[in-house]
C-alpha positions in Angstrom: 0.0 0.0 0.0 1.1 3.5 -0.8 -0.2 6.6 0.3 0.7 10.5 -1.6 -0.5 13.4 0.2 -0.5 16.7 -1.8 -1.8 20.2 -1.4 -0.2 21.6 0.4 1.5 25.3 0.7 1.6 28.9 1.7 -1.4 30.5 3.2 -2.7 33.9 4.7 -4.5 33.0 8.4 -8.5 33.1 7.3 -7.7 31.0 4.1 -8.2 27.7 2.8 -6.3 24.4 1.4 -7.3 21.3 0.2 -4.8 18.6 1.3 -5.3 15.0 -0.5 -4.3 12.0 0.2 -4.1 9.0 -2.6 -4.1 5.5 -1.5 -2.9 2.7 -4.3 -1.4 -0.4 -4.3 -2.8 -3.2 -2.7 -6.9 -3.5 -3.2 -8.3 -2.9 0.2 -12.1 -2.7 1.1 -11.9 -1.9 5.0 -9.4 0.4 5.8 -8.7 3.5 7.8 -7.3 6.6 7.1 -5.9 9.4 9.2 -4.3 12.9 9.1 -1.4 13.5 11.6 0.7 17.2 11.5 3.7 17.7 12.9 4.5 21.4 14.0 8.1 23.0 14.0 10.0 21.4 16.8 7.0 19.7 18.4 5.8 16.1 18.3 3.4 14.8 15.4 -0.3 15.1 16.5 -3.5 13.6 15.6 -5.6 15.7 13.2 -8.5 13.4 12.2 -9.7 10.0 10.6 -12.5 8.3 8.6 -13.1 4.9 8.4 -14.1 3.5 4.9 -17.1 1.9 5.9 -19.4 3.3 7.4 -18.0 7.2 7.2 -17.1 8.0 10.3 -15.4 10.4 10.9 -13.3 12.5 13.8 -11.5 15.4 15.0 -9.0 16.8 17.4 -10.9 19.7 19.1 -8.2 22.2 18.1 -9.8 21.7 13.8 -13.2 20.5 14.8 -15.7 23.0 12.8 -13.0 23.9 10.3 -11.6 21.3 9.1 -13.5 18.3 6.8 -12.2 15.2 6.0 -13.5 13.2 3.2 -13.5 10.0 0.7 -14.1 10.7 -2.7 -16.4 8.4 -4.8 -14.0 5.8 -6.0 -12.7 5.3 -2.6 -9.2 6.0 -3.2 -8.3 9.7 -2.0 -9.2 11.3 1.0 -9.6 14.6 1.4 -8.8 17.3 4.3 -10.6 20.3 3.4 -9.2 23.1 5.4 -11.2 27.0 6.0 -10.1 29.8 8.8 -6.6 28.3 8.7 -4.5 29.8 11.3 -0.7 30.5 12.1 -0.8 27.4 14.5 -2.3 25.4 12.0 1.5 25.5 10.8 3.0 22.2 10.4 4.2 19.2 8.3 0.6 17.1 7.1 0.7 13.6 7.0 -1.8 10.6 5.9 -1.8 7.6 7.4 -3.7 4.0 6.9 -4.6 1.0 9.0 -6.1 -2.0 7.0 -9.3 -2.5 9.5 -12.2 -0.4 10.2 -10.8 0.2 13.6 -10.1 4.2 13.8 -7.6 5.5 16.6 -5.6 9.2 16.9 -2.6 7.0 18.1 0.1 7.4 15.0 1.7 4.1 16.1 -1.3 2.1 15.3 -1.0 3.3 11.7 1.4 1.0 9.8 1.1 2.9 5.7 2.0 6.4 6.2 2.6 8.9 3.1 5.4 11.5 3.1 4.9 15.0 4.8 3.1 17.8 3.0 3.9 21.6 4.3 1.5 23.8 5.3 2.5 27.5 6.3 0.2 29.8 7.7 1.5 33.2 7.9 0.2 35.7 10.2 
């Protein structure tokens, strides 16, 4: 399994990004898949998850409201749709996937994780 997260970049506080996330390789019907971010010199923290079946979703209170995460139809990218972005939102974005339907914010449980994707919020 591979995961690609894109979308990233440079943003005014108040704006938007779309961050994806592309998951190929492997065919997998039940899977999870999580955003993590990892802010300058700090440790990588749970953003939020959906699990495949069933849609649910979650979110760390500090994006709840603001943030959306979401599957598109064919089941292959997930989406992190990002409004009122703010200078702490500042960090490296990461995707992550756990082949069950069992959703958890803990980034060790997560064996497929993509590469980094920077997000900059200025000020």
């Amino acid at each position: 399994v591979q995961l690609q997260a894109s979308g990233g970049g440079l943003v005014q506080a108040g704006g938007s990004l779309r961050l994806s996330c592309e998951v190929s390789g492997r065919a997998v019907s039940r899977f999870v898949v999580a955003w993590f971010r990892q802010p300058p010199g700090r440790e990588r923290e749970f953003v939020a998850h959906t699990a495949q079946t069933g849609g649910n979703t979650y979110y760390t209170d500090s994006v709840r409201g603001r943030f959306t995460i979401s599957t598109d139809n064919a089941g292959n990218t997930v989406h992190l749709q990002m409004h009122t972005l703010k200078p702490e939102d500042t960090a490296t974005y990461f995707c992550a996937l756990r082949l069950n339907n069992m959703p958890t914010t803990v980034a060790a449980l997560y064996r497929y994780w993509g590469r980094g994707t920077q997000v900059t919020v200025s000020s």
